[in-house]
LOFI-488894 format. One record per atom (N, C-alpha, C, O): residue in three letters; x, y, z. Coordinates in steps of 0.2 Angstrom, whole numbers, plus 5000, padded with zeros to 4 digits. Layout:
// residues N
ALAXYZ...
// end
This chain:
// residues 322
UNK516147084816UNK515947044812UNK516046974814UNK516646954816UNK515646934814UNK515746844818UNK516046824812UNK515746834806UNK516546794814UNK516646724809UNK516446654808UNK516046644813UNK516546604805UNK516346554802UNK516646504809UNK517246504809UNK516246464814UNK516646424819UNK516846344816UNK516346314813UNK517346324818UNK517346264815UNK517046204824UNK517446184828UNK516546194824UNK516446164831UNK516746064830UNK516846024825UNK516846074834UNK516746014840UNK516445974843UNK516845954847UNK516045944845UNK515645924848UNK515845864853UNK516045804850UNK515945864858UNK516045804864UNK515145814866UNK514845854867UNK515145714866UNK514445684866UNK514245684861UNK514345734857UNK513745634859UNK513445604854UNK512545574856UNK512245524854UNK512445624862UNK511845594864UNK511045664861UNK511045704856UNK510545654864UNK509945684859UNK510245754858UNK510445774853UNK510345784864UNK510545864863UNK510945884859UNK511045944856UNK511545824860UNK512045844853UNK511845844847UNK512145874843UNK511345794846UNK511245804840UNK510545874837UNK510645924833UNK510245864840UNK509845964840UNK510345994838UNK510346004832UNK510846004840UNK511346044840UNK511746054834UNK511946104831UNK512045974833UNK512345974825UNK511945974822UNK512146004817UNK511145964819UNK510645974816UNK510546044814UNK510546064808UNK510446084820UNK510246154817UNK511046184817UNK511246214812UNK511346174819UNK512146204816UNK512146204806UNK512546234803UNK511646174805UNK511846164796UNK511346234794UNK511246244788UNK511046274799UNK510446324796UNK510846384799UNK510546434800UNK511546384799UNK511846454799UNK512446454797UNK512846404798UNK512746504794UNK513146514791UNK514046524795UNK514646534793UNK513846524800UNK514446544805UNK514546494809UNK514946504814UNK514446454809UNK514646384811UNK514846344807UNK514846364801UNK515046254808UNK514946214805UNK515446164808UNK516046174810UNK514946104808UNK515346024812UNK515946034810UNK516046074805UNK516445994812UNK516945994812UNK517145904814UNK517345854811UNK516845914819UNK517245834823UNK516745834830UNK516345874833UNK516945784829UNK516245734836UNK516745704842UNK517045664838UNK516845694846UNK517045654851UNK516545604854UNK516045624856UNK516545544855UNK516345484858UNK516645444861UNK517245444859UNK516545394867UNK516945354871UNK517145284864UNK517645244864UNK516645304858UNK516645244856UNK516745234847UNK516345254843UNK517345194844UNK517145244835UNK516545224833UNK516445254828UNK516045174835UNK515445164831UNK515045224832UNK514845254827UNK514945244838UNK514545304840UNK514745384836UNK514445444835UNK515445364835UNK515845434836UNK515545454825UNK515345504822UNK515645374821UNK515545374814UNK514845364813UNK514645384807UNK514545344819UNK513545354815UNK513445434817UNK513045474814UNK513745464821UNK513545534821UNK513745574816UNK513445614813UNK514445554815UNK514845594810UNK514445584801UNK514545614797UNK513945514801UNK513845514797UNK513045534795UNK512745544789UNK512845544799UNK512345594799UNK512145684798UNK511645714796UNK512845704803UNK512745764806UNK513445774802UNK513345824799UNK513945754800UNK514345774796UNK515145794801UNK515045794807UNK515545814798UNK516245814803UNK516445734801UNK516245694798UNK517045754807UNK517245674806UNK517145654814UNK516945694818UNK517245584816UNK517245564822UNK517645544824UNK518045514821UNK517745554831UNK518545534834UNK518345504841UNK517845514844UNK518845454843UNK518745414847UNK519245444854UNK519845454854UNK518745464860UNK519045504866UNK518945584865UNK519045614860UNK518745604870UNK518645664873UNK519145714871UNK519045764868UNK519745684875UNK520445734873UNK520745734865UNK521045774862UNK520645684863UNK520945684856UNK520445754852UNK520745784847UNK519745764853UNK519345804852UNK519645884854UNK519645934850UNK519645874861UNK519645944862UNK520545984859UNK520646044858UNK520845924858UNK521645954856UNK521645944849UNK522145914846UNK521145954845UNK521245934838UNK521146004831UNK520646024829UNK521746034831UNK521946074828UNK521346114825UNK521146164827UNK521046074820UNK520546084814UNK519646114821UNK519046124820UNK519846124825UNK519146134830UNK519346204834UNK519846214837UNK518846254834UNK518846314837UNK518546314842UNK518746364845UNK518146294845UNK517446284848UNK517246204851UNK517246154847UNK517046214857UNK516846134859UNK516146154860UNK516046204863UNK515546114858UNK514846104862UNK515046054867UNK515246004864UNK515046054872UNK514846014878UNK514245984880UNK513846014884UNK514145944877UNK513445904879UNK513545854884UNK513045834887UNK514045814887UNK514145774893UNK513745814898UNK513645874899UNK513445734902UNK513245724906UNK513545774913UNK514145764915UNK513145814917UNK513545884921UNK513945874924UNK514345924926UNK514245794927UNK514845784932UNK515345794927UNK515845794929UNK515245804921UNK515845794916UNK516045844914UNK516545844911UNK515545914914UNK515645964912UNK516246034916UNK516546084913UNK516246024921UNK516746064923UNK517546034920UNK517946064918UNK517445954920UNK518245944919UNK518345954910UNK518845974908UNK517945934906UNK518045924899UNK517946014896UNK518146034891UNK517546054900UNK517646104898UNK518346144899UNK518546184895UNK518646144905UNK519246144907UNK519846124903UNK520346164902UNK519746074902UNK520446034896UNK520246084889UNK520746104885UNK519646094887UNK519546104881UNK519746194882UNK519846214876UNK519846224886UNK519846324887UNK520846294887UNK521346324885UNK520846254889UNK521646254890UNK522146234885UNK522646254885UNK521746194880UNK521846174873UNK521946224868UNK522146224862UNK521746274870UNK521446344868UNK520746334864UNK520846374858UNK520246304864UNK519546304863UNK519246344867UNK519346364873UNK518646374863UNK518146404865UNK517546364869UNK517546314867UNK517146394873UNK516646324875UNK516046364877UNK516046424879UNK515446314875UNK514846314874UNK514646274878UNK514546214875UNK514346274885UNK514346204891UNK513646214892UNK513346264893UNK513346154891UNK512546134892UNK512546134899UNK512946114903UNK511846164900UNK511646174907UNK511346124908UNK511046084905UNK511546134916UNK511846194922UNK512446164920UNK512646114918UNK512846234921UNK513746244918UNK514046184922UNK514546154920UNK513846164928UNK514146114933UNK513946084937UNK513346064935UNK514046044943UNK513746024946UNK513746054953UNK513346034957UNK514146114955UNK513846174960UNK514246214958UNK514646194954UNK514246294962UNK514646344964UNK515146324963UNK515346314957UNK515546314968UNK516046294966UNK516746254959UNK517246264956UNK516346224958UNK516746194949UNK516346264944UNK516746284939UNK515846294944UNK515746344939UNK516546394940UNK516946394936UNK516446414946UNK516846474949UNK517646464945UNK517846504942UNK517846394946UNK518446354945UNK518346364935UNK518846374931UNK517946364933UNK517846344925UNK517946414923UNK518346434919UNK517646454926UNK517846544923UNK518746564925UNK519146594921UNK518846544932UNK519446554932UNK519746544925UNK520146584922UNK519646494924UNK520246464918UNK520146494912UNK520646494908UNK519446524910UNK519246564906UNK519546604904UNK519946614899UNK519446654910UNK519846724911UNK520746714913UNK521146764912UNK520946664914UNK521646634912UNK521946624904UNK522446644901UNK521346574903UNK521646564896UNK521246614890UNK521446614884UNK520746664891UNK520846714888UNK520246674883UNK520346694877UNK519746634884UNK519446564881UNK518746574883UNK518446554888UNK518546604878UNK517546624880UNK517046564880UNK516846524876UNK516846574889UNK516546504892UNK515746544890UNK515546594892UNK515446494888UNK514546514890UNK514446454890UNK514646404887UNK513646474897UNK513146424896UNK512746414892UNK512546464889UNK512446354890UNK512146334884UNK511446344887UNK511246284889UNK511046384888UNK510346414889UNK510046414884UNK509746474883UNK509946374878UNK509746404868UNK509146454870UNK509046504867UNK508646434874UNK508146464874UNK508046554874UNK507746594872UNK508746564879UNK508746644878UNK509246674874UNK509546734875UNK509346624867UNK509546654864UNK508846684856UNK509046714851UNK508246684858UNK507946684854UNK507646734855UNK507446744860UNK507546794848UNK507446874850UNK506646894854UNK506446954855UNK506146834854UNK505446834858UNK505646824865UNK505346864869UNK506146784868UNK506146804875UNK506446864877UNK506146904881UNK507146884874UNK507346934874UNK506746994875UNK506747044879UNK506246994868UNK505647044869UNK505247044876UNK505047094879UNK505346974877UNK504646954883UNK505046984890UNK504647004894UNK505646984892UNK506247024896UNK506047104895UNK505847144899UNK506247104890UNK506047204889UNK505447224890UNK505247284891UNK505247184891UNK504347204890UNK504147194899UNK503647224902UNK504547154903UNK504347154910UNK504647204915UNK504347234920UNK505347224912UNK505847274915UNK505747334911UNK506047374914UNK505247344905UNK505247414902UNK504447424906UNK504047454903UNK504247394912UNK503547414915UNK502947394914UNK502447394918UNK502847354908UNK502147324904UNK501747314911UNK501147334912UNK501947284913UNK501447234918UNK501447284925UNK501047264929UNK501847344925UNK501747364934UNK502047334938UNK502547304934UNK502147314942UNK502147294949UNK502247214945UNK501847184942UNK502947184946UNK502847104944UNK502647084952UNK502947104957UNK502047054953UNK501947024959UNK501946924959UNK501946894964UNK501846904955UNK501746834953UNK501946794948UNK501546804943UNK502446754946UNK502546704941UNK502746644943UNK503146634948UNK502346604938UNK502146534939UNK502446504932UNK502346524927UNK502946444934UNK503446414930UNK503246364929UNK503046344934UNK503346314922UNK503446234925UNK503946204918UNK504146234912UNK504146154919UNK504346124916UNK504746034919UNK505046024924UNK504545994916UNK504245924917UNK504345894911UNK504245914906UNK504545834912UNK504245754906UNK504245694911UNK504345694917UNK504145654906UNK504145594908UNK504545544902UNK504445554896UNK504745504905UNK505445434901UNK505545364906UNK505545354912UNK505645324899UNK505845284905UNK506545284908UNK507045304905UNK506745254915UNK507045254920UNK507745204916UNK507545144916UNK508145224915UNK508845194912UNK509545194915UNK509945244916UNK509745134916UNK510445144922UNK510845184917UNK511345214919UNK510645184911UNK511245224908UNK511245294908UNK511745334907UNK510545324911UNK510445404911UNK510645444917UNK510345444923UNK511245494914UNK511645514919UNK510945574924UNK511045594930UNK510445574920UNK510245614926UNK509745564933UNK509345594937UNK509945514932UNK509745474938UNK510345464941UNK510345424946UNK510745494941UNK511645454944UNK511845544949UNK511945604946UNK511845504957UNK511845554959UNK512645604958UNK512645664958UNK513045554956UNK513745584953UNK513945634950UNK514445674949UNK513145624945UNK513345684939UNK512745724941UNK512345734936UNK512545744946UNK512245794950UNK511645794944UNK511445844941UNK511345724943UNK510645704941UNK510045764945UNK510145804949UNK509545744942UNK508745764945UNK508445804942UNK508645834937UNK507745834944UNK507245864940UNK507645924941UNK507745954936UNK507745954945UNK508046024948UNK508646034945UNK508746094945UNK509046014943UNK509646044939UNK509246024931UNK509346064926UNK509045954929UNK508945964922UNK508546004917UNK508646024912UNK508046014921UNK507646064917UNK507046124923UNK506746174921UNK507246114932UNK507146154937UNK507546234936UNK507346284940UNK507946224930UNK508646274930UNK508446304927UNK508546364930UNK507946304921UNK507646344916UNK507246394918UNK507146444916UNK506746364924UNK506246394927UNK506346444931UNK505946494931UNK507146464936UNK507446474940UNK507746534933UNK507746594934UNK508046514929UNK508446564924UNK507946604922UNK508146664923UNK507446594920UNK506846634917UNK506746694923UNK507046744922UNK506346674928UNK506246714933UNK506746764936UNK506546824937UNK507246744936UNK508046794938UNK508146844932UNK508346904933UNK507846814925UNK508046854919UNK507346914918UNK507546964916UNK506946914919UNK506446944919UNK506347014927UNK506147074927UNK506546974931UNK506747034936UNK507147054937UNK507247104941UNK507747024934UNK508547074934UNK508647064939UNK508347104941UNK508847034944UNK509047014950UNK509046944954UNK508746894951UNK509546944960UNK509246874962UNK508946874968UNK509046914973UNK508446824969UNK507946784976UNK508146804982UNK508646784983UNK507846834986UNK508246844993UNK508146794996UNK508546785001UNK507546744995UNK507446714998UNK507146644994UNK506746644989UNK507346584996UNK507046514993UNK506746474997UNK506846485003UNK506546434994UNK506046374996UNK506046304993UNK505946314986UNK506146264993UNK506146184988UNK505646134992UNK505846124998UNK505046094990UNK505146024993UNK505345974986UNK505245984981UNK505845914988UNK505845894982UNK505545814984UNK505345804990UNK505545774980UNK505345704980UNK505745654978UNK505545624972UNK506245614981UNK506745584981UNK506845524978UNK506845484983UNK506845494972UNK506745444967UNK507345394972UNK507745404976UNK507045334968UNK507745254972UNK508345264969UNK508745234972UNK508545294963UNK508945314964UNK509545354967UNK510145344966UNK509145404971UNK509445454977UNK509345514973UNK509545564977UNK509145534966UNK508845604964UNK508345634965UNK507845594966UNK508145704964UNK507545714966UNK507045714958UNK507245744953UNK506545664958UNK506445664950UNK505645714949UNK505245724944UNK505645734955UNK505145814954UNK505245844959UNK505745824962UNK504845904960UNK505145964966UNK504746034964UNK504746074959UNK504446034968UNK504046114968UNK504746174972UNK505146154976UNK504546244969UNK504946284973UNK504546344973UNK504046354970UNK505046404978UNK504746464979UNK505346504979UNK505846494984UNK505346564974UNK506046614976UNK505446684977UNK504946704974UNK505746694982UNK505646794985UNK505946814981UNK506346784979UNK505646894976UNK506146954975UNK506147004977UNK506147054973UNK506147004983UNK506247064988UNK505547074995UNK505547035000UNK505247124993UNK504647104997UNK503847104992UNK503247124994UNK503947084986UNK503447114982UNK503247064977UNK502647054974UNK503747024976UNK503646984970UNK503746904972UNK504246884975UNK503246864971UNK503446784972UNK503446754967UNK503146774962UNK503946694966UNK503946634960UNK503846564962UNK504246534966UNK503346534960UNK503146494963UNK503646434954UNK503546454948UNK503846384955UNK503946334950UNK503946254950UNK504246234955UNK503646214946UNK503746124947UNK504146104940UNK504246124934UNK504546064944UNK504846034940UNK504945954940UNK505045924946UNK505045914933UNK504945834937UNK505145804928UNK505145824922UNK505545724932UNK505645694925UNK505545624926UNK505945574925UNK504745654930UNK504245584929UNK503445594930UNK503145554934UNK503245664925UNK502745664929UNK502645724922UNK503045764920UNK502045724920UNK501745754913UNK501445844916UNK501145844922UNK501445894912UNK501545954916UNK501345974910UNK501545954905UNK500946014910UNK500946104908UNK501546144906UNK501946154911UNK501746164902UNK502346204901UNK502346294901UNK502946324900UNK501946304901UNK501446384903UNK501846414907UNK502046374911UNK502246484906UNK502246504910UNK501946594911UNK501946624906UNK501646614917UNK501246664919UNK501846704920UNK502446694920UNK501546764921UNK502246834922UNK501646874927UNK501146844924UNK501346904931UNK500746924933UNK500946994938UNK501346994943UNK500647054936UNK500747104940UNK500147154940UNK499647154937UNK500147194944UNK499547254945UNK499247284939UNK498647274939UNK499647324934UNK499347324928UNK499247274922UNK498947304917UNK499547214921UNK499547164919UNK499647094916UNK499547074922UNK499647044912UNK500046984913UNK500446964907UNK500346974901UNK500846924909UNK501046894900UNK500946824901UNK500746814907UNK501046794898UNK500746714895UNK501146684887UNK500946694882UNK501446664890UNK501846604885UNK502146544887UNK502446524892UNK501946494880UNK501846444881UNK502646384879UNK502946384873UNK502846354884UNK503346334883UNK503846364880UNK503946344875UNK504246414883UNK504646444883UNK505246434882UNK505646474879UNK505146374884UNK505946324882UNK506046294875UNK506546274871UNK505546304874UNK505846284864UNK505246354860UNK504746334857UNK505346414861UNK504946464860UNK504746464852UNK505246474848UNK504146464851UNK503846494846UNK504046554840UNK504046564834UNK504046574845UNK504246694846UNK503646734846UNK503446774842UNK503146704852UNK502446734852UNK502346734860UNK502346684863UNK502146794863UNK501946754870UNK501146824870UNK501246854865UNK500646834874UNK500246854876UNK500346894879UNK500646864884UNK500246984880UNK500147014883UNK499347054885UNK499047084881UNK499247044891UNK498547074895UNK498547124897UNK499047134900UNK498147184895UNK498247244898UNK497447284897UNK497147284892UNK497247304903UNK496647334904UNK496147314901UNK495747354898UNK496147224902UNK495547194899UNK495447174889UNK494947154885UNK496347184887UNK496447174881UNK497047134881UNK497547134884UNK496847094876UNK497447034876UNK497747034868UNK497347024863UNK498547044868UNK498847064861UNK499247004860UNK499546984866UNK499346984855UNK499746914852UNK500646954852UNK500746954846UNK501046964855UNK501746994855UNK502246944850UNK502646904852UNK502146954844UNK502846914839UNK503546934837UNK503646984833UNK503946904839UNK504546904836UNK504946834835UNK505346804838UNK504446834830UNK504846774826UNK505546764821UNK505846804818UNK505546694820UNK506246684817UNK506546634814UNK506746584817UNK506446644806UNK506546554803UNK506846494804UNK506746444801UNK507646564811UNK508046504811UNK508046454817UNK508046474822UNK508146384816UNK507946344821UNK508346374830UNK508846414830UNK507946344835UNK508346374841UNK509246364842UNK509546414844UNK509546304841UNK509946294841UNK510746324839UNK511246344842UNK510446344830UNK510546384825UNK510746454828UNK511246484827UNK510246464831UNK510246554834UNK510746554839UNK511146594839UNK510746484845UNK511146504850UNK511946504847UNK512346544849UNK512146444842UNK512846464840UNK512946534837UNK513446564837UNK512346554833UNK512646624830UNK512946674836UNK513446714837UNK512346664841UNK512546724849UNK513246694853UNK513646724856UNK513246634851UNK514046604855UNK514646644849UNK515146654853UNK514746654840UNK514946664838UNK514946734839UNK515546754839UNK514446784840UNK514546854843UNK514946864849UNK515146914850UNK514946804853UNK515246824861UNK516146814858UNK516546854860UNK516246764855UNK516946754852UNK517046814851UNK517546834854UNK516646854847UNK516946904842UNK517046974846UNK517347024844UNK516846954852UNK516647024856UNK516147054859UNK516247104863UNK515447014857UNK515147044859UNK514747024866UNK514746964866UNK514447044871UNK514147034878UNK513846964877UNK513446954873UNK514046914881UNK513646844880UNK513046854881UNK513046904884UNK512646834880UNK511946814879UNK511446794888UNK510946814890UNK511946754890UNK512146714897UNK512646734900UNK512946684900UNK512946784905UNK513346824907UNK513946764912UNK513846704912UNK514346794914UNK514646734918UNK514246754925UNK514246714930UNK513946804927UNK513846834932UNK513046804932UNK512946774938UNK512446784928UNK511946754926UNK512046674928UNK511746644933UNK512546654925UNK512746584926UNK512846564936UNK512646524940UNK513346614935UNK513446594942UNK512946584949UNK512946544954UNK512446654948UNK511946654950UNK511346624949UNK510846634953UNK511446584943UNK510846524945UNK511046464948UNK510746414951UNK511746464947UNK511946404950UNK512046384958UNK512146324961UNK511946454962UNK512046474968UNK511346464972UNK511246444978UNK510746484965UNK510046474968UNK509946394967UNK509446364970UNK510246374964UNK509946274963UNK510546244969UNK510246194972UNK511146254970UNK511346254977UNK510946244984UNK510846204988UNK510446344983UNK510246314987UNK509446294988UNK509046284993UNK509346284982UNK508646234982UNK508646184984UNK508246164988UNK509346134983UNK509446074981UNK509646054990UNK509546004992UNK509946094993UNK510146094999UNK509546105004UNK509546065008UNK508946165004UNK508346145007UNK507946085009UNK507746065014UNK508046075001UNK507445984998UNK507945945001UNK507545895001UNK508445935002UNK508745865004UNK508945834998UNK508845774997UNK509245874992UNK509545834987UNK510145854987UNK510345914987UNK510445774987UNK511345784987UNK511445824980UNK511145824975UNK512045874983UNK512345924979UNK512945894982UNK513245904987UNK513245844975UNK514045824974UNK514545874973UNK514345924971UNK515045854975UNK515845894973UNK515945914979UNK516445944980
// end
């Protein structure tokens, strides 16, 4: 049985707030405290979102009243503030990608499995029980033969010296912010990983790559083609496509709990829906992983997408820091 989390949250930017938003539509959680660089920012959040707010990171992660940290910081920051917080004895919940390469994930489970301190990736999207269907339904044979899926995921914003995903430091670009998603999908539906990759990326004045097409092999049979970019307006569709035949859902990253499946010329609406907001569902599965049960996002999942955006990022010519 999960109990009731008392969270945390370090950052105070749009994702944290998703996140303390739908936290009020589950019973197994509930704010606690917010961390910010700053007290103005730390008490507009806290008075919206509820908890209190506290000024600094560390005061946050060592603050008795908190069980659980959401780490929303920017990714250069994520290997160190999740570290201090498992060492605190906090539980963490680390927004994706868990790091900024291999290496610092590797370093953040060590300490996990040290401090005995359950680490997951913040993936919210598979925690929701339509993807999970749309996974069973690819590995339980529906489609035959996976030979083809086509991914995308894309925005556009304006360009801000404050936005850490222009800053090559904190292992900015389209390919880690939302390129990661396209890459988890594809790995999560074939149960395995890529033999083989491909990336061209497009290299913003910045020095990030602010779009990037790729291509992962799985094996000899199946190709993945995906674009990703965050300056550049996109389709968010992704196809599933095999011999006997196809699924089709639409933006996957904030899912409905519906995708399409095709078979011998007939097309079935597939639902598994769910009142509770995305965010909502991912802390109840982070409150199951506490409690004992299988993460949602594996450390063995994590590790290996982080392994496959390493080497996207290293193909395309995008600096991969640390």
């Amino acid at each position: 049985m999960s109990e009731t989390l008392r969270w945390g949250i370090l950052g105070t930017g749009m994702i944290a707030g998703k996140f303390a938003a739908d936290l009020k539509s589950t019973s197994l959680g509930e704010l606690s405290a917010t961390g910010s660089r700053n007290q103005s920012s730390a008490d507009g959040f806290a008075a919206k979102h509820g908890g209190k707010g506290v000024v600094g990171y560390n005061v946050l992660v060592n603050d008795p009243e908190v069980d659980a940290i959401y780490n929303s910081l920017p990714n250069g920051l994520h290997a160190e503030w999740s570290i201090k917080a498992m060492q605190a004895g906090k539980h963490v919940l680390c927004e994706k990608p868990m790091a900024r390469n291999t290496t610092e994930v590797e370093e953040m489970f060590r300490v996990s499995e040290k401090t005995g301190q359950i680490l997951v990736e913040a993936f919210m999207y598979r925690s929701h029980p339509a993807i999970q269907k749309l996974i069973d339904t690819v590995r339980g044979g529906a489609l035959g033969q996976v030979k083809l899926i086509r991914s995308n995921f894309s925005f556009t914003r304006e360009v801000m010296e404050s936005d850490a995903r222009y800053q090559v430091n904190h292992a900015g670009g389209g390919l880690m912010d939302v390129g990661c998603y396209c890459v988890n999908l594809a790995r999560a539906v074939m149960g395995s990983e890529p033999t083989e990759t491909a990336c061209f990326a497009h290299i913003h004045e910045k020095g990030v790559d602010d779009y990037a097409a790729g291509l992962l092999r799985f094996g000899e049979k199946t190709l993945m083609t995906f674009t990703c970019g965050m300056t550049v307006h996109n389709d968010w569709t992704t196809y599933i496509s095999g011999d006997d035949g196809e699924i089709e859902i639409q933006a996957p990253w904030f899912c409905d709990g519906t995708f399409k499946l095709t078979r011998e010329g007939k097309t079935e609406m597939i639902e598994t829906k769910t009142d509770k907001p995305m965010y909502a569902l991912e802390a109840e599965a982070f409150a199951a992983a506490v409690a004992g049960e299988t993460p949602w996002i594996t450390k063995e999942d994590t590790l290996g997408n982080m392994k496959v955006l390493d080497q996207l990022r290293s193909l395309s010519g995008v600096p991969v820091p640390g």
